[in-house]
N, CA, C and O atoms as a DFTB+ gen file, in Angstrom:
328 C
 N C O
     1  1      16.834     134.234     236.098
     2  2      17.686     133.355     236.864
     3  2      16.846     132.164     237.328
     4  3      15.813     132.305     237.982
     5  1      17.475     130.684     236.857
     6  2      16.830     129.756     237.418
     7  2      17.101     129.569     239.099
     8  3      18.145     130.073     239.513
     9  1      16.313     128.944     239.990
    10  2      16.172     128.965     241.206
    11  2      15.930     127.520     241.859
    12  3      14.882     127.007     241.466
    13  1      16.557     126.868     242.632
    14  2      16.544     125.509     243.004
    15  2      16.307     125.160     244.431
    16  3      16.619     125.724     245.480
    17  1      15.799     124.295     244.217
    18  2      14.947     123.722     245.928
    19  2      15.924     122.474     245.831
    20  3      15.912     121.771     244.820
    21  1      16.797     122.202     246.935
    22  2      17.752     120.941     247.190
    23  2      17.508     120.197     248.459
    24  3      17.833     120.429     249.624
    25  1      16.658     118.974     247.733
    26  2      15.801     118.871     249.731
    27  2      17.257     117.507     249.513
    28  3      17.716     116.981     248.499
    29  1      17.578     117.355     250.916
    30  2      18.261     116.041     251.288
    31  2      17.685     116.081     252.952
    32  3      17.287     117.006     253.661
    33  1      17.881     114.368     253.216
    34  2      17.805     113.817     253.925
    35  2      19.286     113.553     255.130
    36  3      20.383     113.326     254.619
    37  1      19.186     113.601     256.374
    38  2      20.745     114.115     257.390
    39  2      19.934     113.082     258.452
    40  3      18.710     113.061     258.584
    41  1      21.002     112.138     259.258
    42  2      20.687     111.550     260.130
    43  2      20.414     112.439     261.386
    44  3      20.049     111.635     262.244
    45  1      20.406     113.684     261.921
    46  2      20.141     114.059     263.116
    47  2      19.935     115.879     262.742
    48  3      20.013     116.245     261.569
    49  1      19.694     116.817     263.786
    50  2      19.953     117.917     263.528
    51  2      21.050     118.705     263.664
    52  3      21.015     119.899     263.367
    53  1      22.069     118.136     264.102
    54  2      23.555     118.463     264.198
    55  2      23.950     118.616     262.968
    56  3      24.404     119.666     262.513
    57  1      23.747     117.227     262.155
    58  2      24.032     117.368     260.629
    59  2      23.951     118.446     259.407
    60  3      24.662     118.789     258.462
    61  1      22.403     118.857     260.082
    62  2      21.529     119.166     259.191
    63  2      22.134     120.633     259.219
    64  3      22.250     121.354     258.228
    65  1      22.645     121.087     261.038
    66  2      23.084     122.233     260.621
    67  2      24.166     122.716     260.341
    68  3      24.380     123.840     259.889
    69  1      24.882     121.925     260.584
    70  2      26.375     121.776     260.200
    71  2      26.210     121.625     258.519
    72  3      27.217     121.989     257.913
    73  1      25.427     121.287     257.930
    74  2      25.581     121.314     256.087
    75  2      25.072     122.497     255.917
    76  3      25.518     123.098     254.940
    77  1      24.146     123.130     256.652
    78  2      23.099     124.526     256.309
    79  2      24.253     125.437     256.476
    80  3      24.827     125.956     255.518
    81  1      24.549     125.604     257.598
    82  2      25.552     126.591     257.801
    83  2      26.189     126.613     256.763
    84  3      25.938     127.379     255.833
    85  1      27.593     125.330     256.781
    86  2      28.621     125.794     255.807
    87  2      28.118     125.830     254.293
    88  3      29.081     125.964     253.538
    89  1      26.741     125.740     253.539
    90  2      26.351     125.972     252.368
    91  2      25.722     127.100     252.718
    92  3      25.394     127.426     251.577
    93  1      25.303     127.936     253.382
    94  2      25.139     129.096     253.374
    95  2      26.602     130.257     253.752
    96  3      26.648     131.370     253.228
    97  1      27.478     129.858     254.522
    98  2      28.363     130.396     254.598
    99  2      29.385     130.386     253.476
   100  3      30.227     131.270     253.317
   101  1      29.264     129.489     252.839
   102  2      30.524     129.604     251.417
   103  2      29.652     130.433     250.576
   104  3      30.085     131.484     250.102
   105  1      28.372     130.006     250.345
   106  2      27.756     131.177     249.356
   107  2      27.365     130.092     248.233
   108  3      27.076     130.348     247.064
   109  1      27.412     129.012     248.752
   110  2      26.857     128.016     247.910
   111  2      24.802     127.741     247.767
   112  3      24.045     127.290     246.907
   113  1      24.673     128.240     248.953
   114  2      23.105     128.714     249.262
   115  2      23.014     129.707     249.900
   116  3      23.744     130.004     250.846
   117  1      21.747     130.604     249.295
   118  2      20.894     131.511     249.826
   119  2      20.461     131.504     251.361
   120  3      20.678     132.192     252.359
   121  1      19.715     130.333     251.014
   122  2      18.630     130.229     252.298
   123  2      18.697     128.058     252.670
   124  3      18.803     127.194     251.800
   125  1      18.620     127.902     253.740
   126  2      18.665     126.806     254.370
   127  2      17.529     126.573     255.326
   128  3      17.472     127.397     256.239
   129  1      16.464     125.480     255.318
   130  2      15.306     125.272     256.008
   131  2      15.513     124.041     256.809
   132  3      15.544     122.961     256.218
   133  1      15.647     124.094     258.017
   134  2      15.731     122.518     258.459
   135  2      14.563     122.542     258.742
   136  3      14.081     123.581     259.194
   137  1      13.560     121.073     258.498
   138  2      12.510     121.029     258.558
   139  2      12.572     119.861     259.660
   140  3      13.546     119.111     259.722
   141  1      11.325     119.740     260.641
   142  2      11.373     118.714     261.997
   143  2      11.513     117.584     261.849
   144  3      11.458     117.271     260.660
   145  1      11.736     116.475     262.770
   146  2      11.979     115.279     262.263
   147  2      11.138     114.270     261.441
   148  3       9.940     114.261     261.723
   149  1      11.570     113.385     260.437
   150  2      10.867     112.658     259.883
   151  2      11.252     111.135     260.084
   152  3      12.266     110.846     260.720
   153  1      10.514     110.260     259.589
   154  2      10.177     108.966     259.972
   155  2      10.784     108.675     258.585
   156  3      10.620     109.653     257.855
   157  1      11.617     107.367     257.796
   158  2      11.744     107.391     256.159
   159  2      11.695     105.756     256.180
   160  3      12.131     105.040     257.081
   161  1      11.133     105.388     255.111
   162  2      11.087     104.087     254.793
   163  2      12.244     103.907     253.456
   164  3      12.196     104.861     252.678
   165  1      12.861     103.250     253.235
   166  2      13.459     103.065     252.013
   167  2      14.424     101.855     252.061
   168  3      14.730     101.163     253.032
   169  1      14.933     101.749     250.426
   170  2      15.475     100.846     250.186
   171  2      17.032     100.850     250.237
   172  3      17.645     101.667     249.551
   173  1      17.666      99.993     251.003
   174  2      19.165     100.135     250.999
   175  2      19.584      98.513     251.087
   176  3      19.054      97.656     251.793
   177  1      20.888      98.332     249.992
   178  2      21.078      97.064     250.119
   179  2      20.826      95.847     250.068
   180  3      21.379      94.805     250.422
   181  1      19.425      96.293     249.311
   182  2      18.285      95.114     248.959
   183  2      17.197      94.661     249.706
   184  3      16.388      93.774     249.435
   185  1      17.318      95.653     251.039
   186  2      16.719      95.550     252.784
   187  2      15.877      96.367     252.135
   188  3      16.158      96.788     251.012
   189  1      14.077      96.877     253.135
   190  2      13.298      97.636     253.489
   191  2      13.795      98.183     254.788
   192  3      14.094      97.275     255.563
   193  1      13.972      99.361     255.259
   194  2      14.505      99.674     256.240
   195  2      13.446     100.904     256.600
   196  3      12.348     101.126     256.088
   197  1      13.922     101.402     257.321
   198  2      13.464     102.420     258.223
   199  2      14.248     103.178     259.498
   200  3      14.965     102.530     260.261
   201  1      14.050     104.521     259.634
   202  2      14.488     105.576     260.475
   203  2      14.390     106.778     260.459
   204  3      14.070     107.601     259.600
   205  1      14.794     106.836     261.827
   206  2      14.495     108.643     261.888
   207  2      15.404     109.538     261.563
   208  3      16.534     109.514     262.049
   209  1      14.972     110.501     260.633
   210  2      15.619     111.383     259.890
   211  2      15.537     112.844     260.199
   212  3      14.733     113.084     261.100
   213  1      16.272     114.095     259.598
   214  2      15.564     115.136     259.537
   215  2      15.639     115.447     258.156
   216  3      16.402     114.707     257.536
   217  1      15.102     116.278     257.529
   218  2      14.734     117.138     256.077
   219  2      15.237     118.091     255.934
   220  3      14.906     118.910     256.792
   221  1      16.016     118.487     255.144
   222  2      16.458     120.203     255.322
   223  2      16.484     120.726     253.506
   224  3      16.758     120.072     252.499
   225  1      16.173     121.810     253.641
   226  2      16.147     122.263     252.254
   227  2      16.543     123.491     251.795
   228  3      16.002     124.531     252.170
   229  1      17.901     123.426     250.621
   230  2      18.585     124.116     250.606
   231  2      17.936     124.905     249.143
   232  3      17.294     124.347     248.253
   233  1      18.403     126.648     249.234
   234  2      17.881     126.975     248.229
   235  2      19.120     127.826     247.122
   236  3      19.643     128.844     247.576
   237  1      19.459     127.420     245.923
   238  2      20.570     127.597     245.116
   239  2      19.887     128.239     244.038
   240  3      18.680     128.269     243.795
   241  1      21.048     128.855     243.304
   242  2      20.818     129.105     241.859
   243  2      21.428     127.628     240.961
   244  3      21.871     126.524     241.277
   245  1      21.196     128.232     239.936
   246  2      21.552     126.999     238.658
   247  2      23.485     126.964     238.750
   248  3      24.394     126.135     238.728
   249  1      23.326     128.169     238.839
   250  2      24.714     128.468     238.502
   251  2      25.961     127.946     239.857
   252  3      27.181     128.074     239.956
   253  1      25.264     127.545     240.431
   254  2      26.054     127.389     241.900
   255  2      25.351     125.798     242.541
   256  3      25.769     125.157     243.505
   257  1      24.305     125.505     241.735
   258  2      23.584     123.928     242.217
   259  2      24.366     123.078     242.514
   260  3      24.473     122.622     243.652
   261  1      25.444     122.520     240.944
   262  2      26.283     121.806     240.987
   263  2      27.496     121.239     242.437
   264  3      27.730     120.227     243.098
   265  1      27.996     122.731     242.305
   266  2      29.230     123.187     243.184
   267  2      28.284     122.523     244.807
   268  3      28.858     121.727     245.550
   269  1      26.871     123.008     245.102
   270  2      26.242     122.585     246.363
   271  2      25.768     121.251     245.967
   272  3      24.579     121.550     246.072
   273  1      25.748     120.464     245.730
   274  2      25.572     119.013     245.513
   275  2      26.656     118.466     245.944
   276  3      26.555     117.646     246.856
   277  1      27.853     118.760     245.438
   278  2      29.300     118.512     245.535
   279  2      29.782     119.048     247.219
   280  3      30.539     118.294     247.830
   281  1      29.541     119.715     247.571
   282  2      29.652     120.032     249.056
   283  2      28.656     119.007     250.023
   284  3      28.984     118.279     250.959
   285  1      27.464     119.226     249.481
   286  2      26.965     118.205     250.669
   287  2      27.531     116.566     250.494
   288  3      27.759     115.891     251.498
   289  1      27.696     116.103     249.315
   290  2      28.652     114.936     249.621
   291  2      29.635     114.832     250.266
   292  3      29.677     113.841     250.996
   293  1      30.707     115.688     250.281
   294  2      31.538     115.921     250.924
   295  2      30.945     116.008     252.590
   296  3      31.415     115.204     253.395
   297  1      29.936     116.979     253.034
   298  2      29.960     116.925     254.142
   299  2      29.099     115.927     254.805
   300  3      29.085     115.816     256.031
   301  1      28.240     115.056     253.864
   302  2      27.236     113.849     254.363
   303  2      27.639     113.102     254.861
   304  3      28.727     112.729     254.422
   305  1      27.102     112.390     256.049
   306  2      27.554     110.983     256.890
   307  2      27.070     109.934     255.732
   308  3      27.705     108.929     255.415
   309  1      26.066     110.271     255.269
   310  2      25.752     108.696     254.628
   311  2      26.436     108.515     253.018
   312  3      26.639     109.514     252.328
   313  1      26.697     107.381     252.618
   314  2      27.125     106.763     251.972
   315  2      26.844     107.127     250.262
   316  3      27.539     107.194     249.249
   317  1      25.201     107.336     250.668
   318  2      24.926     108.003     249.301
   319  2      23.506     109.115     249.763
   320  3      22.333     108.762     249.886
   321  1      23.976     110.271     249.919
   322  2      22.610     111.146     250.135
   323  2      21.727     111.227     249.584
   324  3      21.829     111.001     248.379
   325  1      20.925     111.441     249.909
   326  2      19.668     111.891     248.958
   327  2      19.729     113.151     248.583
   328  3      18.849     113.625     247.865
């Protein structure tokens, strides 16, 4: 069985657990890691930007990756997740 590490990026820890939960509660993930806050530099809109983030990392099979990709869009504030 292949095995998947799904790191995304969540503006706060409310987010982070509000996506952990309900991808661990549908059965879309195993295991859910929110990791402490981070600092992110990146590109949006043609801008250099910056903010504070948190990390969380979700852990799937192959067979169920898809379906959890498709949920955290659904449950993401931002526009396009990481």
């Amino acid at each position: 069985m292949d095995l998947y590490f799904v790191y995304v990026t969540v503006a706060d820890r409310g987010e982070a657990e509000r996506i952990a939960r309900t991808s661990v509660e549908e059965r879309l993930a195993a295991c859910a890691n929110i990791l402490g806050g981070i600092h992110s530099v990146y590109r949006w809109e043609g801008e250099v930007c910056e903010g504070n983030e948190v990390a969380l990392i979700l852990k799937t099979t192959e067979a169920r990756r898809e379906a959890l990709q498709q949920r955290i869009r659904q449950l993401h504030s931002y526009a396009c997740p990481c």
